[in-house]
C-alpha positions in Angstrom: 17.8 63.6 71.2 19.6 64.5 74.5 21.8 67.2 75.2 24.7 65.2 75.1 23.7 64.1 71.3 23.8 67.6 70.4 27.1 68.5 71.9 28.5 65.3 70.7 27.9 66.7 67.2 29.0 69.9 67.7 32.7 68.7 69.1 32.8 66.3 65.7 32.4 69.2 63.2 33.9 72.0 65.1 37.3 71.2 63.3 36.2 70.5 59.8 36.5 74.2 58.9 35.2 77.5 59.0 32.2 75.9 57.3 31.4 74.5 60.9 33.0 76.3 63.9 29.7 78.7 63.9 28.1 75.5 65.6 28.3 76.5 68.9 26.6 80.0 68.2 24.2 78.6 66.2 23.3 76.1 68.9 23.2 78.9 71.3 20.8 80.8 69.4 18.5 78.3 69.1 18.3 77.5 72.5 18.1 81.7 73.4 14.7 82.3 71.0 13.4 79.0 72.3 13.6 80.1 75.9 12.2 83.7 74.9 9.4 82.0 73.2 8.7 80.2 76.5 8.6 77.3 74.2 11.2 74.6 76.5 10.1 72.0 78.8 8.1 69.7 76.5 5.2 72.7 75.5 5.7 71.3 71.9 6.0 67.8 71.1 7.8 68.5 67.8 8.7 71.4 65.3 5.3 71.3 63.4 3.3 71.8 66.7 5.9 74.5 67.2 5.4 76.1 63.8 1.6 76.1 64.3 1.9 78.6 67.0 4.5 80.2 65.9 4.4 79.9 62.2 7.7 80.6 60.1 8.0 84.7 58.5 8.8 83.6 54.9 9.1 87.1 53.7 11.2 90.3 55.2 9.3 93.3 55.4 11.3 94.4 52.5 9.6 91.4 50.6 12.6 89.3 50.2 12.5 85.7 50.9 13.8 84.8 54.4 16.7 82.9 54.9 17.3 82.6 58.3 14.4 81.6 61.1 11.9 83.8 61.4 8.4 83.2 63.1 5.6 84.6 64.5 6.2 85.6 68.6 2.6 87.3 68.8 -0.4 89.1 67.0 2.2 92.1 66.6 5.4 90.4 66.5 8.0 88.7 64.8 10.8 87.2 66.1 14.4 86.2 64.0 17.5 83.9 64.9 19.9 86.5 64.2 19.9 88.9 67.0 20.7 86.0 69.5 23.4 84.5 67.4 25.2 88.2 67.2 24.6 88.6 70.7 26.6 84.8 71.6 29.1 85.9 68.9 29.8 89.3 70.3 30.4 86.9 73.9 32.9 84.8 72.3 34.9 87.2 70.3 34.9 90.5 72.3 34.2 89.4 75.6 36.5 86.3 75.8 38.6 87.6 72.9 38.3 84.4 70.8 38.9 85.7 67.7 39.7 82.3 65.9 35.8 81.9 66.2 34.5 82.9 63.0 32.4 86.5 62.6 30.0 84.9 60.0 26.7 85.6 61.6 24.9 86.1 57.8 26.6 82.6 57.0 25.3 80.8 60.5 21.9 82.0 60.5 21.5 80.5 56.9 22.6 77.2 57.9 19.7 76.9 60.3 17.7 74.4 58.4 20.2 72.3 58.2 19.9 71.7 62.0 16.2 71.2 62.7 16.6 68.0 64.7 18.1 70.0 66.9 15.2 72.3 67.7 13.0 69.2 67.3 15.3 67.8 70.9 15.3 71.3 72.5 11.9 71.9 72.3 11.4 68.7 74.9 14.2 70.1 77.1 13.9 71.4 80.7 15.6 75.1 81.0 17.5 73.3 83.9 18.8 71.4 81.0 19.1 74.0 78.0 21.0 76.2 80.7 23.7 73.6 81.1 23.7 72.7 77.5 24.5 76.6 77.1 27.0 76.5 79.8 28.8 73.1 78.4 28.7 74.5 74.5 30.2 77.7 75.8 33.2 76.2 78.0 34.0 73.8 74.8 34.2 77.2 72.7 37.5 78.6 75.7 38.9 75.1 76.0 39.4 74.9 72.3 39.9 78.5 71.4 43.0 80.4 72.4 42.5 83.7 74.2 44.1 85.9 72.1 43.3 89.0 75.0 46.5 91.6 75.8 47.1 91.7 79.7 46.4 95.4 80.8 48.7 94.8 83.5 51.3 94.0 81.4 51.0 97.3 79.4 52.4 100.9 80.4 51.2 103.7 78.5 54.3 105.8 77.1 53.8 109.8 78.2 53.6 112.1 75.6 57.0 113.2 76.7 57.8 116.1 73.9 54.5 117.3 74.6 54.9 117.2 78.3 58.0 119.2 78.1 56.5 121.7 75.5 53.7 122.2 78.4 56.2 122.2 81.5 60.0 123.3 80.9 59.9 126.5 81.7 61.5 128.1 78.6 62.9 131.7 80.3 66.4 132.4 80.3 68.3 130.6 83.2 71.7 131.5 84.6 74.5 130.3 82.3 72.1 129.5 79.3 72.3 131.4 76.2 68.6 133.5 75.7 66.8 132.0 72.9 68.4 128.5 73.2 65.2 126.5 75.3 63.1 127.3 72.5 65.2 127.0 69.5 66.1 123.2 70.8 62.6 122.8 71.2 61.4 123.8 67.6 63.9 122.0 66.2 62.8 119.1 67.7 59.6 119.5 66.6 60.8 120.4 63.2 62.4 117.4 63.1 59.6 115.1 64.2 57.4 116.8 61.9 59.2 116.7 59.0 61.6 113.6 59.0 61.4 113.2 55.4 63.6 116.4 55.2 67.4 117.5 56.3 66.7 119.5 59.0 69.6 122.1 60.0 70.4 123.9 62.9 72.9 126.0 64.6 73.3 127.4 67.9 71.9 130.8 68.5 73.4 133.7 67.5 75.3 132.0 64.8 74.6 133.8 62.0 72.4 132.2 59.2 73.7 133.8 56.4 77.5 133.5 57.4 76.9 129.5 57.5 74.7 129.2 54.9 71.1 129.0 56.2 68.3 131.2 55.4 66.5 131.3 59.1 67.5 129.5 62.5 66.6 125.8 60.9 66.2 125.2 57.2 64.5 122.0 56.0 65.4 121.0 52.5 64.7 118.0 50.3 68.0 117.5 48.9 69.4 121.1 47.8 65.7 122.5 47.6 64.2 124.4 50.9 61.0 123.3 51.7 60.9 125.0 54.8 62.8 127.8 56.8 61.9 128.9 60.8 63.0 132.1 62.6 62.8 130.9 66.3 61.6 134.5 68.9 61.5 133.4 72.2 59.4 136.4 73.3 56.0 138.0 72.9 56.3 139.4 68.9 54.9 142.5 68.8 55.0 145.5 65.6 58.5 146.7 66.4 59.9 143.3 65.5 58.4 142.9 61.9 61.3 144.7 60.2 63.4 142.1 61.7 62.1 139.7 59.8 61.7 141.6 56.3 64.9 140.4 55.1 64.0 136.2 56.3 60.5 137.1 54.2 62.1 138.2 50.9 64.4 135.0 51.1 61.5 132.4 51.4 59.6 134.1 49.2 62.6 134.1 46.6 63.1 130.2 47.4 59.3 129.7 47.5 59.6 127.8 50.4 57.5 127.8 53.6 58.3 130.5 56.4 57.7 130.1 59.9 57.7 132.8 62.6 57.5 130.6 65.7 57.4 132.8 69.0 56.1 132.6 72.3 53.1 134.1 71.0 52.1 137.1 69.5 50.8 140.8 70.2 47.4 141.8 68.7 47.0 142.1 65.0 51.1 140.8 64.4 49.4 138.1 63.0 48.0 139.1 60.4 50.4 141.1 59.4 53.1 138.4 58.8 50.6 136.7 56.6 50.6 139.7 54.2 54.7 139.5 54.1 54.1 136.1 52.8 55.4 134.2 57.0 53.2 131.8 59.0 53.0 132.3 62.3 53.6 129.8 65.0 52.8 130.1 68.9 53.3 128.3 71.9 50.0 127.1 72.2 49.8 126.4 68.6 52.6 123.6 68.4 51.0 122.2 71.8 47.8 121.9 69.7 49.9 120.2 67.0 52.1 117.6 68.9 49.1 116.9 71.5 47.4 114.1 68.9 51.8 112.9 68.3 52.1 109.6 68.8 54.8 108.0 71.4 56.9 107.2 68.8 56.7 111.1 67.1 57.2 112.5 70.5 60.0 110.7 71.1 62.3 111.1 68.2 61.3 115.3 68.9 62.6 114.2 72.3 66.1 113.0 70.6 66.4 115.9 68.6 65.9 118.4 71.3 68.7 116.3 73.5 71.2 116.5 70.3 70.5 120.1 69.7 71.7 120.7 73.3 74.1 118.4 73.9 76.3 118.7 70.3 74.6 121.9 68.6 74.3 124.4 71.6 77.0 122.6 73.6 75.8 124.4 76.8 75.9 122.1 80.2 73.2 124.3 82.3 71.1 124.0 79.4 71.9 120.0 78.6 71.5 119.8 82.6 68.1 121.2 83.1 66.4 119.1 79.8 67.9 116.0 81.2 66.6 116.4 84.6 63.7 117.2 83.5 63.4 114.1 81.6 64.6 112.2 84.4 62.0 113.5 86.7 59.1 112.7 83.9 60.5 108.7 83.6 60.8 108.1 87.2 57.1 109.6 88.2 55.7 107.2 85.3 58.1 104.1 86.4 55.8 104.4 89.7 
């Protein structure tokens, strides 16, 4: 048996099925514990010389019978089909992304008998000769297997844009901007992102909640039910404004719905205290913990919500002007 014999075979039931396509790795395999075996170039006329140096592991050291090739490499060793066959496998699929080529390396490595003329031939090969069988069996494998690989040139990685702007737009009251409106734009778009299964309202600032209907700055309900109600401080909350907040704690307690203190952050001890009247508090740094693992799509619809707020809710153009820019300024450094 040449090497052409054994390719020649391999081409003819390559397309009869899964059954078959492992061919090539199996082929591979044999030829890689061969060559490890420094058992090429004629050293053994046949397979019986080969098994009497070598001699077939009928047993796994768990004492089950062995069902794929298995022999004797020294006084100490053993030696199995399987680790080269994963190792070709692994080639073909995640190196050159073949992924038509099936993962079936249990299957394969029990099919070995059936392909014992083949070791009987590769055993009187040259490595000059295996190595080119290799090369020949592995270039059939591309030609007839799509690439299914994704171009990394062709991909650009979408910036975590609400995040971004969470962590860069600096949120301190700016000439012709209401004080309070950077931030309550921002939680509501994070608010809205975060919980798109509910009706998320908002109002600009200063508009009283009560005279429109709301219980805090944005109330999320699930049809007429609140789910969950946010008082938006965009300041350090300290003791002397937790009586500011009394009244928003009796109401989400009385509509058993969830109540959110979200501030810049928080003095000493303020925390805890907001707990006890029932409120969770929210900082800065813990909604860029939070929207840090979104992904693009969850940061952008925040995005979209913080744009509507201030373009149709707060319907102020210094404010509208200084989210766009900054937006504008984020796209074109990752268009580069």
């Amino acid at each position: 048996m040449i090497p052409k014999d054994i390719l020649d075979e391999i081409v003819a039931n390559f397309d009869q099925g899964a059954k078959r396509k492992f061919l090539p790795g199996l082929l591979i395999a044999f030829v890689w514990l061969l060559q490890d075996l420094g058992a090429t170039g004629g050293r053994f006329s046949n397979l019986d010389a080969f098994y009497a140096a070598h001699p077939r592991i009928l047993k796994t050291r768990a004492g089950n019978d062995a069902n794929t090739l298995i022999v004797q490499k020294d006084a100490d060793k053993t030696i199995s089909i399987r680790p080269f066959y994963e190792k070709i496998q692994r080639w073909i699929r995640a190196d050159q992304h073949r992924f038509d080529y099936p993962s079936a390396a249990p299957h394969a490595t029990q099919a070995w008998k059936d392909y014992e003329h083949w070791i009987n031939g590769l055993l009187l090969m040259t490595d000059d000769e295996l190595n080119q069988l290799v090369d020949d069996t592995k270039t059939f494998v591309l030609e007839k297997l799509p690439a299914q690989n994704i171009a990394a040139e062709t991909l650009r990685r979408e910036p975590p844009r609400f995040f971004l702007f969470l962590k860069d737009f600096d949120l301190s009251k700016h000439p012709g901007e209401p004080t309070g409106a950077a931030y309550q734009g921002t939680v509501f778009g994070y608010i809205r992102a975060d919980s798109s299964h509910l009706q998320v309202d908002v109002d600009k600032v200063r508009t009283g909640s009560k005279r429109v209907g709301r219980v805090g700055d944005i109330d999320a309900r699930e049809g007429d039910v609140l789910v969950l109600s946010a008082e938006v401080k965009q300041f350090l909350f300290d003791r002397t404004h937790l009586s500011d907040v009394a009244e928003f704690a009796s109401l989400v307690t009385r509509h058993q719905a969830l109540g959110l203190i979200v501030a810049l952050d928080f003095a000493e001890g303020v925390r805890e205290e907001l707990v006890e009247m029932g409120l969770e508090p929210v900082a800065k740094k813990d909604l860029l913990e939070r929207v840090r693992l979104w992904d693009p799509l969850k940061q952008r619809i925040a995005v979209q919500a913080l744009i509507y707020y201030t373009q149709y809710k707060e319907q102020n153009s210094a404010l509208l002007t200084r989210v766009r820019t900054f937006f504008k300024d984020l796209d074109d450094r990752n268009s580069r």
